[in-house]
C-alpha positions in Angstrom: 0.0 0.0 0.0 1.2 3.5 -0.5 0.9 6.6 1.5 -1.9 8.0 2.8 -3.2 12.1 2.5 -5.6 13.7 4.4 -7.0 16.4 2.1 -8.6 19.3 4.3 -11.4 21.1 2.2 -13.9 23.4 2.8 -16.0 25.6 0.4 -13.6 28.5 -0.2 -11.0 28.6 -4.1 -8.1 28.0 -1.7 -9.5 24.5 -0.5 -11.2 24.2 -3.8 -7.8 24.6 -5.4 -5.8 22.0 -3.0 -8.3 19.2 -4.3 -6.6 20.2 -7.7 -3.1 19.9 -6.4 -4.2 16.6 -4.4 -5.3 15.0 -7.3 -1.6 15.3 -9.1 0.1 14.9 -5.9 -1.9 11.8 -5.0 -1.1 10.2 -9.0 2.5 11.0 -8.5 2.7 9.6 -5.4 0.6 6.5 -4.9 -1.6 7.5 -2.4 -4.7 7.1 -0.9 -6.6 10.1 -0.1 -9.0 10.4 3.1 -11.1 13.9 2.3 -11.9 15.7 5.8 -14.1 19.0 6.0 -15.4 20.4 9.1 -18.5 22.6 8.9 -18.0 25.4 11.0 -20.8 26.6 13.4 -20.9 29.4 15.2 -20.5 29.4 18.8 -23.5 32.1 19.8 -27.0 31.4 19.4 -28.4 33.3 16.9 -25.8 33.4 14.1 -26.3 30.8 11.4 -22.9 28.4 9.7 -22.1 29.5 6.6 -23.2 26.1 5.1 -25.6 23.3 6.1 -25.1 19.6 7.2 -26.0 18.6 3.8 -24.3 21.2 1.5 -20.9 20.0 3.6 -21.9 16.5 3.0 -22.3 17.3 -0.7 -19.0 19.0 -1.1 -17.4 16.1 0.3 -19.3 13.5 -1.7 -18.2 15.6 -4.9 -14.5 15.8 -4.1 -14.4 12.0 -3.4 -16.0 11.4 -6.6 -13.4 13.6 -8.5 -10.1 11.9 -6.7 -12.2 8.7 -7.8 -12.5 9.6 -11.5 -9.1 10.2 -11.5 -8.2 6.2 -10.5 -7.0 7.8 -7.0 -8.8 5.4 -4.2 -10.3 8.0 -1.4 -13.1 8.4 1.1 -14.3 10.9 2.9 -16.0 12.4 6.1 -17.9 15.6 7.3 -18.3 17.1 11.0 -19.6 19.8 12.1 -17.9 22.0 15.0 -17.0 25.5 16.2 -14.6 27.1 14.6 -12.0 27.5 17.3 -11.7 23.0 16.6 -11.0 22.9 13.5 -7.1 22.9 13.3 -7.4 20.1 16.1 -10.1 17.9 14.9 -8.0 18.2 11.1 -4.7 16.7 13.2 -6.6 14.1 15.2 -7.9 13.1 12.2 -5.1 12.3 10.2 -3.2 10.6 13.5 -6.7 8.8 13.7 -6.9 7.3 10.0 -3.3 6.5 9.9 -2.1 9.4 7.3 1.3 10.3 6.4 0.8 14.3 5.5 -2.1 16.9 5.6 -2.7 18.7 2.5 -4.6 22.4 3.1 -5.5 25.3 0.6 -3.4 28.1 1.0 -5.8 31.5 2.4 -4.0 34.8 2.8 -5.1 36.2 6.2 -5.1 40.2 6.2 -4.3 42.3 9.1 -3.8 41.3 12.7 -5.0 37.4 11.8 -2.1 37.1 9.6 0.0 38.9 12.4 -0.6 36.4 15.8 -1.1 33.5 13.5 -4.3 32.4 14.6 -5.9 31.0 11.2 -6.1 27.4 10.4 -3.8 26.7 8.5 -1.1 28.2 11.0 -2.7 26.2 13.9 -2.1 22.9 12.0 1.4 23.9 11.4 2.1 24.4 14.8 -0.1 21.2 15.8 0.5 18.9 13.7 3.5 15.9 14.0 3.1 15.0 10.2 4.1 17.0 7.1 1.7 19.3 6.3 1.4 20.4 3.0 -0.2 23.7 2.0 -1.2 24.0 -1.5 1.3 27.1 -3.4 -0.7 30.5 -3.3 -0.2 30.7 -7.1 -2.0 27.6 -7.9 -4.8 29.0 -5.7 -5.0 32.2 -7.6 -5.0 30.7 -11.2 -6.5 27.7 -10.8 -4.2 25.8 -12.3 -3.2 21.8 -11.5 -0.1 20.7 -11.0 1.8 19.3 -8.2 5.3 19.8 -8.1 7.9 18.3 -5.8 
């Protein structure tokens, strides 16, 4: 068996974009992918998640079926948590299904995020025991495919 990559998605071009570079990546290197998304909800009553259960569960679906079309072998899995778990539950996750590297889409952050570090991506970085792979900025941007290593 190969390796084994836990793609991070969610609903923004920058994730969108990583399933791109997954795909090549994946081809090139014999893996397995295991497709991870958590659906952020908001931790006070009366604000509404940016996406339901089931639009999360269709993204998922989707991007499974794409790594699929492309003879890659990948599953996938949808949970839904406050926003302040995300980095974490992305970690455990890949510790728990036995993965060798997390691939994330690359978001700029602006101002005093970008500053103290406190997106996402930067908390998995700093979590994380594995190699984490963050999809190139440019690639984001244009849209283009192609992993290079």
């Amino acid at each position: 068996m190969g390796s084994r990559l836990l793609l991070a998605i969610d609903q923004y071009a920058p994730g969108l974009a990583a399933v791109d570079f997954t795909v090549d990546l994946a081809s090139m290197s014999n893996s397995d992918v295991y497709v991870f998304h958590v659906r952020e909800v908001p931790s006070s009553l009366g604000v509404f998640p940016l996406e339901s259960a089931a639009e999360a569960q269709v993204l998922v679906e989707e991007t499974v079926r794409r790594l699929q079309s492309a003879g890659i072998a990948a599953e996938g899995e949808t949970c839904s948590e406050p926003k302040s778990r995300v980095a974490l539950l992305i970690v455990e996750e890949a510790l728990k299904r036995k993965c060798n590297a997390i691939v994330l889409g690359s978001l700029r952050l602006r101002g005093l995020q970008s500053m103290i570090g406190h997106g996402t991506r930067e908390r998995v970085l700093k979590m994380s025991s594995l190699p984490v792979i963050v999809t190139p900025p440019a690639l984001c941007a244009s849209g283009r495919s192609g992993a290079r290593l």
